[in-house]
C-alpha positions as CSV (number, residue, x, y, z in Angstrom):
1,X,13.0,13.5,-6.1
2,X,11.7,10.1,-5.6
3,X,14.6,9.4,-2.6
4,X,14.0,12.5,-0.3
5,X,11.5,12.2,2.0
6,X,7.9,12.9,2.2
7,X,6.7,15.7,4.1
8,X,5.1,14.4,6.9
9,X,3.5,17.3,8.3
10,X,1.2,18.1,5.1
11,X,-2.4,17.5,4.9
12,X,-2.1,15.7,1.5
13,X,0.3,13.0,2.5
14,X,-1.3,12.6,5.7
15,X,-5.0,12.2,3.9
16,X,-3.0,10.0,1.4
17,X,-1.3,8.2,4.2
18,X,-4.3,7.9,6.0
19,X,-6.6,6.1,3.0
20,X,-3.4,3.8,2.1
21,X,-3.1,2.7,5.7
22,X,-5.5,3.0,8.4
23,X,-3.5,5.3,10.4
24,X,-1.8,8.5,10.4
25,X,2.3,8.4,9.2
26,X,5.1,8.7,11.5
27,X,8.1,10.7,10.3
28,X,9.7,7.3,9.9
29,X,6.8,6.4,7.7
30,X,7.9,9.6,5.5
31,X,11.4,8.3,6.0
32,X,11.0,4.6,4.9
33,X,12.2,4.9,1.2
34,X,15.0,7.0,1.9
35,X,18.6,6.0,1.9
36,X,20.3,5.4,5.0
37,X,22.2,8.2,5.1
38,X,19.3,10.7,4.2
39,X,17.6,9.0,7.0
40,X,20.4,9.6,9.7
41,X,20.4,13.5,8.0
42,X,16.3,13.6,8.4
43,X,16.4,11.9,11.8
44,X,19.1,14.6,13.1
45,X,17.1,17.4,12.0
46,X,13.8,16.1,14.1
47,X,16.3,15.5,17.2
48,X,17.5,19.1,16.9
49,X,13.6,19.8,17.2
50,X,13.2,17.7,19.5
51,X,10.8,15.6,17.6
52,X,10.9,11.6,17.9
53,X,10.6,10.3,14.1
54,X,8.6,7.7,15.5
55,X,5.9,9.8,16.9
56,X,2.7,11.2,14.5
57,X,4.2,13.9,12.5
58,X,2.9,17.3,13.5
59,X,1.0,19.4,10.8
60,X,2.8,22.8,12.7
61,X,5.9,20.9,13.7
62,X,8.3,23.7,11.8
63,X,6.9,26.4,13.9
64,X,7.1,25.0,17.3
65,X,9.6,25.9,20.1
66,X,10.6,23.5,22.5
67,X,9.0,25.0,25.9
């Protein structure tokens, strides 16, 4: 679905990411296409992970546990 966002944390949009732009994406990077709402919906989930969504997205950030 062309409004949800990317996964950040693969290898394929981060090598994709990575040739487009010079950089590694940011979950708001992932996010940027998105509606608002999905956005603030995305954006909660990362908080509740405590992940910024402004940081470099994590290729393991599903399995972490906040220490």
């Amino acid at each position: 679905m062309p409004e949800s966002p990317h996964d950040a944390s693969t290898i394929e949009y981060q090598s994709w990411f990575q040739r487009e732009h010079g950089r590694l994406p940011t979950w708001e990077d992932a996010l940027s296409h998105c509606s608002e709402e999905d956005k603030g919906l995305m954006r909660q989930v990362l908080k509740a992970k405590r992940i910024d969504s402004r940081d470099v997205a994590d290729m393991h950030w599903e399995m972490k546990r906040p220490a």
